[in-house]
LUMLOKOL-28372 format. One line per 2 residues: number of its first residue (from 1); their letters; for each residue x, y, z of C-alpha. Coordinates in Angstrom, 2 decimals, decimal comma, padded with zeros to 5 digits, always signed. Each point is the difference from the previous one (the first is absolute). Last residue first. Layout:
NUM> a> X:Y:Z; ...;
This chain:
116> xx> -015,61:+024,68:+005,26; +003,37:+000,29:+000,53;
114> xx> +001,10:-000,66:+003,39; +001,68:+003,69:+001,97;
112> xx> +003,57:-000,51:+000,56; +002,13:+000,12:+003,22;
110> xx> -000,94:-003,33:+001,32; +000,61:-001,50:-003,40;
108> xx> +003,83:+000,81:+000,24; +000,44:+000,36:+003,75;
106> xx> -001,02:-003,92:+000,38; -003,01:-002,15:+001,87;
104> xx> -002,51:+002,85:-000,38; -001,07:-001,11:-003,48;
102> xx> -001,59:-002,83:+001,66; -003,48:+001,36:-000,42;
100> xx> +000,50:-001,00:-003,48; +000,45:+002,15:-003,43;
98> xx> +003,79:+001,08:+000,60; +000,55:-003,61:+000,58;
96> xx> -001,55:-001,03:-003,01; +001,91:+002,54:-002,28;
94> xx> +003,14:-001,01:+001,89; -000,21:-003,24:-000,96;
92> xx> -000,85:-002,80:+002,70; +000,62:-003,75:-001,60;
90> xx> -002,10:-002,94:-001,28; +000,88:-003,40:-000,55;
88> xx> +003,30:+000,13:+001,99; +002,89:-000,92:-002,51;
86> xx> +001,74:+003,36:+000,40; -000,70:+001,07:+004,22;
84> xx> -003,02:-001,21:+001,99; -001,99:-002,63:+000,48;
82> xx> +002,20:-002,64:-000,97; -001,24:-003,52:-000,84;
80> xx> -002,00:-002,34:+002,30; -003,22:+001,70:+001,06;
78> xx> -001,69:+003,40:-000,42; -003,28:-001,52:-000,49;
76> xx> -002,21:+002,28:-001,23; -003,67:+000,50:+001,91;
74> xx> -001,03:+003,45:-001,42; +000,33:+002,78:+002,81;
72> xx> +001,21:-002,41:+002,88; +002,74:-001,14:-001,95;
70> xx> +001,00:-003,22:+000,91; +003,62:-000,61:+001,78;
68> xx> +002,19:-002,88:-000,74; +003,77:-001,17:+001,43;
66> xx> -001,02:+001,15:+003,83; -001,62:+003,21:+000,68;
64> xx> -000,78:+001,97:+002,83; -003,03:+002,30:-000,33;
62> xx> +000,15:+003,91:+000,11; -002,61:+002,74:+001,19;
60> xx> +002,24:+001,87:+002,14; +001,07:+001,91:-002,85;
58> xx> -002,60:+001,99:+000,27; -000,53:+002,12:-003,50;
56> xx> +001,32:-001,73:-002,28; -001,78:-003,24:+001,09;
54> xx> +001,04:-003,62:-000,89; +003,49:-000,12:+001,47;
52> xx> +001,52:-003,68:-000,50; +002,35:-001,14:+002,73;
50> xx> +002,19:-002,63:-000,84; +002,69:+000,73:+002,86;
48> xx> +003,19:+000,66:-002,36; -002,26:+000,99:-002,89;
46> xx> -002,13:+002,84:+000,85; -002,52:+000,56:-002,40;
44> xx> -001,69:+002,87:-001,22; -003,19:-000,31:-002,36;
42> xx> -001,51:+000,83:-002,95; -003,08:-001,08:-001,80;
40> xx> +000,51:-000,58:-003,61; -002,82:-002,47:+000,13;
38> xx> +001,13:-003,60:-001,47; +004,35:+000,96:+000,09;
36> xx> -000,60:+001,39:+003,43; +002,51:+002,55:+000,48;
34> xx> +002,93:-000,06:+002,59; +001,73:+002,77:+001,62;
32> xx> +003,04:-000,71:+001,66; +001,37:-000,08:+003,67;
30> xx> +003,74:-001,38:+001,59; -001,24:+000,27:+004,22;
28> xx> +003,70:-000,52:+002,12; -002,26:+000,72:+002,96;
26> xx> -003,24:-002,00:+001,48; -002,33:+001,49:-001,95;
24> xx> -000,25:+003,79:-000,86; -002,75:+001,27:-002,46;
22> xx> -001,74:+002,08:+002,73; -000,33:+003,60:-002,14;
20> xx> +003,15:+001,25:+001,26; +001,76:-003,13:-000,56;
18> xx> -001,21:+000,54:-004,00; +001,04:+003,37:+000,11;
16> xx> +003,50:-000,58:+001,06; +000,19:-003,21:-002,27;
14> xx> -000,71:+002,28:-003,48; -000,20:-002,58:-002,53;
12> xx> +002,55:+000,53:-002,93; +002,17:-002,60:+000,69;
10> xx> -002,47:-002,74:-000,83; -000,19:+001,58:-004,05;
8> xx> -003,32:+001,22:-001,00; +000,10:-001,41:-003,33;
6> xx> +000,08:+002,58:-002,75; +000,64:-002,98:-002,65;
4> xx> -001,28:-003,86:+000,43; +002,58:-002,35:-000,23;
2> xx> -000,63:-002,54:-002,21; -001,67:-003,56:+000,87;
């Protein structure tokens, strides 16, 4: 599967804000944002405990997750394979990014008003 371009790469999520906002674990936290290759939903994950974030907005609303995870939004499976990075079936651009309620999650999109 190619690479999609204007990936939001890992490094560009803003830790500070996501601490701030209750995103911390148990330290040592690596995040992402994934996207649901059946609804385009978006989510952040946490990778060294499993922790999938569901809401934007209160990040206390999370679910631990072991090897599979089903979107709540459309029922995918995110199951064996990568869920994030090159060969994940469905990545976070920029564009979507800027577009979700997750836009808050680096300086870039946090800064900039979503197109319409």
């Amino acid at each position: 599967m190619p690479s999609v371009p204007d990936v939001v790469p890992e490094e560009a999520l803003d830790y500070d804000e996501i601490y701030r906002r209750g995103g911390q674990n148990l330290g040592d936290e690596d995040f992402v944002l994934l996207k649901c290759a059946g609804c385009e939903r978006i989510f952040l994950f946490e990778s060294e405990v499993d922790t999938i974030y569901l809401e934007p907005d209160d990040l206390n609303v999370r679910e631990p997750v072991f090897n599979a995870f089903t979107c709540p939004s459309c029922g995918h499976e995110f199951g064996s394979g990568p869920w994030w990075g090159p060969q994940a079936a469905a990545q976070v651009t920029w564009t979507d990014l800027a577009k979700s309620r997750w836009r808050w999650t680096t300086r870039r999109t946090r800064e900039t008003r979503p197109e319409t």
